[in-house]
N, C-alpha and C positions, 0 to 999 in steps of 0.2 A: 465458532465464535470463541474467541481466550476472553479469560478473567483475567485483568490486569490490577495491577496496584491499587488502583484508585477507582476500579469500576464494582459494581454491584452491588454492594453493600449499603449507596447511600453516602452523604457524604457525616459522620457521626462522631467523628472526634473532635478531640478535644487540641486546643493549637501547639502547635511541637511534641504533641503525643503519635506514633504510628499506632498501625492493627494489630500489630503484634507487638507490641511493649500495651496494647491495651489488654489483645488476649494473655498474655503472660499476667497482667494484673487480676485480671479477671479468674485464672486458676487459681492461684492463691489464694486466693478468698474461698476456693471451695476447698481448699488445704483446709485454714483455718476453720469452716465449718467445720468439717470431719471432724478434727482435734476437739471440737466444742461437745459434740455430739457424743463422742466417744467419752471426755470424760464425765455428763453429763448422768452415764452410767449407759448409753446404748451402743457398746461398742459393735454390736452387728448389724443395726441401720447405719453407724459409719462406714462399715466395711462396705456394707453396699452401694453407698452412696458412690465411694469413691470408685467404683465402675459404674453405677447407673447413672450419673449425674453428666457423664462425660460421653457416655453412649448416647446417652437423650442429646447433650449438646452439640453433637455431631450429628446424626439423625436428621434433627428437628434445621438448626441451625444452615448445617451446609446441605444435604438431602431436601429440605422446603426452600431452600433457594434459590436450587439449581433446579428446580420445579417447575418455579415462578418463571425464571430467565429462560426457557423452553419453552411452556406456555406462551410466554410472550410473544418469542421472535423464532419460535421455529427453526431454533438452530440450536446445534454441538454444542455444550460447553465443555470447552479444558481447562482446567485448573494447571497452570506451569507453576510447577517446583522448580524453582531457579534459586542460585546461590549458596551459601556457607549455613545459611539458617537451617536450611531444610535438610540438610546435612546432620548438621548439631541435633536437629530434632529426632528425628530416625534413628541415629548411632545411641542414642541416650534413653528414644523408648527400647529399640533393642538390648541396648544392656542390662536397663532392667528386668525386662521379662525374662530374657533367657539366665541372669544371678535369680530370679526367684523359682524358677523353672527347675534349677539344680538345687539352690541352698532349703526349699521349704520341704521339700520330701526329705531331703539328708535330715533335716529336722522333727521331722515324724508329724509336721502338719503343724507342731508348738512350736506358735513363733514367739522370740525373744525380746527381750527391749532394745539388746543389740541391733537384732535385724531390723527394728524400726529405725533406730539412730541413724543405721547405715544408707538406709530409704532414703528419710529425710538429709544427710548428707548429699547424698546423689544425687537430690530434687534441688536441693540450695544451687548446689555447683553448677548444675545444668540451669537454672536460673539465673546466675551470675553471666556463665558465658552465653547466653543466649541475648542478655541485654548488652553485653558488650559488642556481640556482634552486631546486632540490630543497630547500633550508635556510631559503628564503624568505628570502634578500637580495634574490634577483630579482624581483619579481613585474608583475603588469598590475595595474593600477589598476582597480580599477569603479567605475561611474559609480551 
């Protein structure tokens, strides 16, 4: 059985809103928590936040889903990664991890205000072209 566009979830949005210009919103807000938290004076429940928040969301969210949709009907699900999105998403978590993979050791573990700046650049940009994709400003050309 595939997950399609429009199956599993319910039908939840909002009208002219997709699941991903939802999910994309829906990160952000756990951005702006962190920021809240961090300066609130806990910068290490932010820190952790922003891996645990995202681990549970994954987990709980896609993991209890594909649970249910098995239980149900006894059958495979695949999740198809198809188009430019899923693309953007990967190449972008990729390049973070592996710039932090190199630049926080180079750094002795102290990380800078730079290296947030630069985070949070990364995160805008990759939020920019993600929506632009989603909208279809961005697309691939077919031959």
């Amino acid at each position: 059985m595939t997950v399609g566009k429009n199956e599993g979830t319910g039908d939840q949005q909002g009208p002219g809103k997709s699941r991903t210009a939802q999910g994309l919103s829906c990160f952000h807000t756990d951005v702006f928590s962190d920021f809240t938290l961090a300066r609130q004076g806990y910068p290490r429940m932010a820190f952790s936040a922003c891996f645990g928040g995202i681990i549970f969301n994954m987990l709980v969210g896609v993991g209890l889903g594909c649970l249910l949709q098995i239980s149900r009907s006894h059958m495979e699900v695949k999740l198809e990664p198809d188009g430019l999105l899923v693309w953007i998403l990967a190449g972008t978590l990729g390049l973070s991890l592996v710039c932090s993979l190199v630049l926080v050791p180079l750094q002795c573990f102290q990380l800078s205000r730079v290296y947030g700046c630069c985070l949070l650049l990364l995160y805008l940009t990759f939020l920019v072209v993600a929506l632009l994709t989603e909208f279809g400003v961005i697309h691939l050309k077919t031959v």
